[in-house]
C-alpha positions in Angstrom: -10.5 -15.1 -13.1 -9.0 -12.3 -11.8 -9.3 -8.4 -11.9 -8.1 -5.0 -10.4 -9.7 -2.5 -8.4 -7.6 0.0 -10.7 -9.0 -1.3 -13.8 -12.5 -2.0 -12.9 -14.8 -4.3 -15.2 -11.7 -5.8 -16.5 -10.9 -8.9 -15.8 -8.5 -12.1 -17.2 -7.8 -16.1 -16.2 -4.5 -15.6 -14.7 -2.7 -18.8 -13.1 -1.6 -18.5 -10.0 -0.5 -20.8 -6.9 -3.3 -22.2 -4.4 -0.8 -22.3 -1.2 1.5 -19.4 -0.3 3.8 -18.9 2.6 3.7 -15.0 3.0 6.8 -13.6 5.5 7.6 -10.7 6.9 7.1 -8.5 9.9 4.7 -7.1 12.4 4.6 -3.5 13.8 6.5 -4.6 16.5 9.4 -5.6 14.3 8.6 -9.0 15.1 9.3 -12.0 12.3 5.4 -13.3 11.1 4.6 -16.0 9.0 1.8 -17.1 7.1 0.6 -20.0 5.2 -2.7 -19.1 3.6 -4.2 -20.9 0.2 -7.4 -20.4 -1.8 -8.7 -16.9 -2.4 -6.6 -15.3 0.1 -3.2 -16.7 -1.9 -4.8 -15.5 -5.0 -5.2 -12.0 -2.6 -1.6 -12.1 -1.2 0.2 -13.0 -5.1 -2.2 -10.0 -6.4 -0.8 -7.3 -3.6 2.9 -8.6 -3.8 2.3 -8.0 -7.4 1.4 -4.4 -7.2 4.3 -3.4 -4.2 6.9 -5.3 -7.3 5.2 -2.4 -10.2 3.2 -5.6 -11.4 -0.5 -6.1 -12.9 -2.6 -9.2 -12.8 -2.5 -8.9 -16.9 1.8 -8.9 -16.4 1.0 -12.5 -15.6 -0.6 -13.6 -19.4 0.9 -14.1 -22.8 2.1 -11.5 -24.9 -1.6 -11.7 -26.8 -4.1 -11.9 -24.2 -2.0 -9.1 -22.4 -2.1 -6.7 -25.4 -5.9 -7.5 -25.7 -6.5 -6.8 -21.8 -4.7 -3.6 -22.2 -6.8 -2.9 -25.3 -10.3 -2.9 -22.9 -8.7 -1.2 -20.2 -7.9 1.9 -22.5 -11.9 1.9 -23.7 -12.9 2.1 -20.3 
C-alpha cells in the first residue's frame, strides 16, 4: 500500500520492485551508488517518480486510477 504526502489519506496497492540500485552523484560531483531494497526502494521508486511528473496512482490500471483520483478530488 502506498500513499502521497500531497494527497493525504489516500492511498492504493501499487506494485513495485523490492531491490533498487539508485545512481547518481554527491555534492562533490563524485559518482555514488546505492543498492537499497524494502521500504527504502519502495521510498526511492516513489521520489524518482515525482522528479519524472509521476504519481504513485500513475502506477495502477486505468480503473483503480480513475477511482483514486475520484477520492483525491473529495478530499
Amino acid at each position: 500500500e502506498e500513499g502521497c504526502l500531497s494527497c493525504p489519506g489516500v492511498t492504493a496497492d501499487v506494485e513495485r520492485p523490492s531491490q533498487v540500485v539508485i545512481k547518481g552523484m554527491d555534492r562533490d560531483g563524485n559518482d555514488v551508488k546505492l543498492e537499497v531494497e524494502g521500504a527504502l526502494a519502495r521510498i526511492f521508486q516513489h521520489e524518482c517518480d515525482h522528479l519524472h511528473g509521476k504519481f504513485f496512482f500513475d502506477h495502477l490500471n486505468p480503473i483503480k486510477r480513475q477511482l483514486v483520483k475520484a477520492r483525491i478530488r473529495r478530499t
